[in-house]
N, C-alpha and C positions, 0 to 999 in steps of 0.2 A: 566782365570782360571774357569773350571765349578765345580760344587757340588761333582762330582764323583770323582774329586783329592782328595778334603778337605775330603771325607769320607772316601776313603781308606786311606787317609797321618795322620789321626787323629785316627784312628776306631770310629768316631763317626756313630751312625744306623741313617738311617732318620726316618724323620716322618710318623708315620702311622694314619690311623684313628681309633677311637674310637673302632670300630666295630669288626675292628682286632685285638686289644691290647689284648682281653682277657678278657675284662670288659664286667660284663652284663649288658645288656639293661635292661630298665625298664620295666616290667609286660605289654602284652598288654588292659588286663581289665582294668577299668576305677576303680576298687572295690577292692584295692589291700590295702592288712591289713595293718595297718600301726603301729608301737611300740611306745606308747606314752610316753613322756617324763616327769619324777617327779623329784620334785625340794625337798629338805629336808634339812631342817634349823637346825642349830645346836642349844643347849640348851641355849648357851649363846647368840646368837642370838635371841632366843625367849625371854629372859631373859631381853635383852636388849629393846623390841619389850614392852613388860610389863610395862616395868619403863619409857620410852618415854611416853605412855600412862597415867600413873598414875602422870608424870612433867604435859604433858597440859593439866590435872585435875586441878592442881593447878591454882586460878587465879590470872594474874598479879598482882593486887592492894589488898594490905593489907587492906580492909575497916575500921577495929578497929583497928588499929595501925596510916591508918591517922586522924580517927576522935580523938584520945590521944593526936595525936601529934598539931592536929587544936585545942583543948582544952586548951593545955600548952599555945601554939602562945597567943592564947584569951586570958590568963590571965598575961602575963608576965611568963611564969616558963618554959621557954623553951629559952637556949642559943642559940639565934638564928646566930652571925657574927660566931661560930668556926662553929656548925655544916653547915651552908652554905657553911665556906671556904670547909670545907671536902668535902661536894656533888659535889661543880663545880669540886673540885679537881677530885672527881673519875669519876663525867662523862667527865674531860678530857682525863685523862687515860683512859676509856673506848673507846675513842675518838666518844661518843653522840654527843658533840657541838666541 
């Protein structure tokens, strides 16, 4: 079987090169303008972009919240076995440990 069966018993065309398809070449200057491409964020994106920013403003560790809580420890005034059961509990649900 050669090529020239399957092309006429199909109409499939063969292949041609580039050159000929109809397609232009590319410019022969080296200096050929080019259209530059812009990228544009939507509001909520921005929005979003803002508040990520002003979260890792925030810093991890509550300073006066654990020196209150290291005060209570200090003196007895802090129920210390539920709120432990609760912390392991959440950072196992959190799955930390």
């Amino acid at each position: 079987m050669n090529i020239q069966s399957v092309v006429s018993a199909y109409g499939a065309t063969p292949y041609e090169p580039s050159a000929k398809s109809g397609k232009k070449a590319a410019p022969d200057n080296a200096t050929a303008v080019r259209e530059q491409e812009q990228v544009e964020f939507s509001d909520t994106s921005l929005n979003l972009q803002k508040l990520r920013t002003l979260v890792d403003a925030i810093p991890d560790i509550r300073i006066q919240k654990v020196e209150e809580i290291k005060m209570k420890i200090k003196y007895n005034g802090y129920p210390m076995e539920s709120n432990l059961y609760k912390a392991v509990k959440h950072m196992v649900e959190q799955k930390v440990i």
